[in-house]
C-alpha positions as CSV (number, residue, x, y, z in Angstrom):
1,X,47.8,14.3,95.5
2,X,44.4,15.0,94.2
3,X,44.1,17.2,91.0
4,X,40.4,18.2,91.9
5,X,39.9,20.9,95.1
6,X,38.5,19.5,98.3
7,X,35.3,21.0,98.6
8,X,34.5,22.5,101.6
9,X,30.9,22.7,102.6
10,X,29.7,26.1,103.1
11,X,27.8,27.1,106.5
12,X,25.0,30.2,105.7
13,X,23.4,32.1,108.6
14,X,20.0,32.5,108.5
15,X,18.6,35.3,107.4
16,X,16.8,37.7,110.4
17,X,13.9,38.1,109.3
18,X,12.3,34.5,108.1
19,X,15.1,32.7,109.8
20,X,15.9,30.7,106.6
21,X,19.0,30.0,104.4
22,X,17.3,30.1,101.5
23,X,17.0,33.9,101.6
24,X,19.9,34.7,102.8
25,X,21.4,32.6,99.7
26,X,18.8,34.4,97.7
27,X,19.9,37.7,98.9
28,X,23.7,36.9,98.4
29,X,22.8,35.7,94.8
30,X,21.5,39.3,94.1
31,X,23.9,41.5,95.9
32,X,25.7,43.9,93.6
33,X,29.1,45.5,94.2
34,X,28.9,44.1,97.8
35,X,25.7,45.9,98.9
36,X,23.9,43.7,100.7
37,X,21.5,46.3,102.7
38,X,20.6,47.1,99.2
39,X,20.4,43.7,98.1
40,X,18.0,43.0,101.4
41,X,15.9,45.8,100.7
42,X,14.9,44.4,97.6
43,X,14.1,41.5,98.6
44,X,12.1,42.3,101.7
45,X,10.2,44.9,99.6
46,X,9.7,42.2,96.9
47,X,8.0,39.7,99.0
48,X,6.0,42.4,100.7
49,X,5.1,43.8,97.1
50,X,3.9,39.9,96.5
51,X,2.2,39.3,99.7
52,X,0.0,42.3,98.8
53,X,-0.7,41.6,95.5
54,X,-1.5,37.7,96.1
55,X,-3.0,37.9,99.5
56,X,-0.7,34.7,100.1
57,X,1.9,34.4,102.4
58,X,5.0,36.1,100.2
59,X,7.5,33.7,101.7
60,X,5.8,31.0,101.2
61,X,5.3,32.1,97.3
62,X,8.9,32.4,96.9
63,X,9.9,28.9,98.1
64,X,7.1,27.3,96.0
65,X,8.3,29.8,92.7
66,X,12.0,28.2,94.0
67,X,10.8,24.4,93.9
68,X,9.2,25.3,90.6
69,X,12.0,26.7,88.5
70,X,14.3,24.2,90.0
71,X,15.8,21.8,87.2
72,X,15.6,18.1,87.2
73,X,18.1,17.4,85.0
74,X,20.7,19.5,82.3
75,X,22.8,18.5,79.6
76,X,26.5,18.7,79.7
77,X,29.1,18.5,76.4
78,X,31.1,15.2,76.5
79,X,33.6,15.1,73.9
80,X,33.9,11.5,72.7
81,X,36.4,10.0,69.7
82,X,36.3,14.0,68.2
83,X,32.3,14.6,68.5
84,X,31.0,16.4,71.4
85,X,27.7,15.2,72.3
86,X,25.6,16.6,75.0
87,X,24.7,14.2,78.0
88,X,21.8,14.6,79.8
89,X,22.4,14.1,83.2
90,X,20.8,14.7,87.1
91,X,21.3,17.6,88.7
92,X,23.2,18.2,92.1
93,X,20.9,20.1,94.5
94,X,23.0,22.7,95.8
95,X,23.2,23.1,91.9
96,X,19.1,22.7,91.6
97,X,19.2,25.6,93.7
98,X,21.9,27.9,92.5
99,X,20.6,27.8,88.9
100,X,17.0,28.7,90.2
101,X,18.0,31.3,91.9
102,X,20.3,32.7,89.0
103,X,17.1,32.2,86.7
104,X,14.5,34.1,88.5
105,X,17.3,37.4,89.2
106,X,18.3,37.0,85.3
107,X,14.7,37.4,84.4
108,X,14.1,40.0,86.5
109,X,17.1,42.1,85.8
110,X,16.3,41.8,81.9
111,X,13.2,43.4,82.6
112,X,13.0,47.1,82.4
113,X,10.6,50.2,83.6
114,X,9.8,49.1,86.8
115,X,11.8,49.2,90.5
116,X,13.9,46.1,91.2
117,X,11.4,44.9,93.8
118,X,8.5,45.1,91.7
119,X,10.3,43.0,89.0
120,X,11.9,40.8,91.4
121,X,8.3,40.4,92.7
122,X,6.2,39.6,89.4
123,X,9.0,36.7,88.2
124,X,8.7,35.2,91.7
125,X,4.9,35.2,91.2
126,X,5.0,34.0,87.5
127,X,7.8,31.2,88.5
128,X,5.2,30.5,91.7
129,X,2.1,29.9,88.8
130,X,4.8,27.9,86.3
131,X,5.0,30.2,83.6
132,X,8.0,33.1,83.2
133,X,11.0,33.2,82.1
134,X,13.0,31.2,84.5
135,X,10.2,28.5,84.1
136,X,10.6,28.8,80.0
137,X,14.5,28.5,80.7
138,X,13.9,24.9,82.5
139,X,11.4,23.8,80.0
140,X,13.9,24.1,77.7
141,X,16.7,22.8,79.2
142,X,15.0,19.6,80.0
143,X,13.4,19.4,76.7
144,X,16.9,19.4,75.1
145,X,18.0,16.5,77.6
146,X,14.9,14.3,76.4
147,X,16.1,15.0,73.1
148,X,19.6,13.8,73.9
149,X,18.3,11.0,76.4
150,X,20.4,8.4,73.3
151,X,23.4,10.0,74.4
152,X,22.8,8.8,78.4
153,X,25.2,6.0,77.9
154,X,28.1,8.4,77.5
155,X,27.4,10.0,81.2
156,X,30.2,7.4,82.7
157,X,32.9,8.3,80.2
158,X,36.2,9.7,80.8
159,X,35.4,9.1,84.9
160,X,37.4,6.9,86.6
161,X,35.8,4.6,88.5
162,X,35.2,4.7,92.5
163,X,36.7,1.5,94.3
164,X,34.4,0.9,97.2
């Protein structure tokens, strides 16, 4: 018997309104409390908010500002004869996605003053021209895998190996 879970892939719906599974992910990602109408509002106001302000295509922004705040690669502790070192490794992209989506809501939640949508709206257009915070958080997260690129060897241990 396995000790890991079988992982069942996930089916989304798309979202109504731009028919794609990207939002509705998005949408889930910043639901609060179960309030999705809410959470929907937000989100529909935000890309609204940025298709006014750009005079772009708000959707469009958004997957761009997604692709751009995706990581490449992350560093995870390995702890080898007592030392923990931290191994840079590729990133799933299921993950790629997840932890751009986290960024740009995290970003936009720490911000204060301002409605949701608006806030939502300005890190998606600051992710969209690579700069922001969830941009900054990538930067450095793949700055501190180049630093531990010596440590690459160590990706392999502790897995067993797959028999083909």
């Amino acid at each position: 018997m396995p000790r890991r879970k079988i992982i069942i892939k996930r089916k989304w719906q798309a979202d109504p309104i731009y028919n794609s599974i990207a939002a509705t992910r998005f949408i889930n990602n910043l639901m609060k409390d179960g309030k999705k109408i809410k959470a929907q509002k937000i989100f529909y106001s935000a890309i609204n908010y940025i298709q006014e302000k750009t005079g772009l295509d708000g959707f469009k922004v958004f997957q761009q500002a997604l692709k751009n705040a995706m990581p490449l690669v992350e560093v995870w502790p390995r702890k080898i004869a007592g030392a923990s070192y931290l191994v840079p490794r590729v990133v799933n992209p299921d993950r790629r996605f997840y932890k751009a989506v986290k960024w740009i809501i995290e970003a936009a939640r720490n911000k204060k003053g301002k409605p949701m949508y608006i806030r939502l709206a300005e890190e998606i257009i600051s992710a969209y021209n690579n700069e922001g915070d969830a941009i900054k958080r990538k930067i450095e997260i793949q700055k501190q895998a180049e630093s531990n690129k010596a440590f690459a060897h160590f990706a392999w241990w502790g897995r067993k190996s797959k028999k083909k």
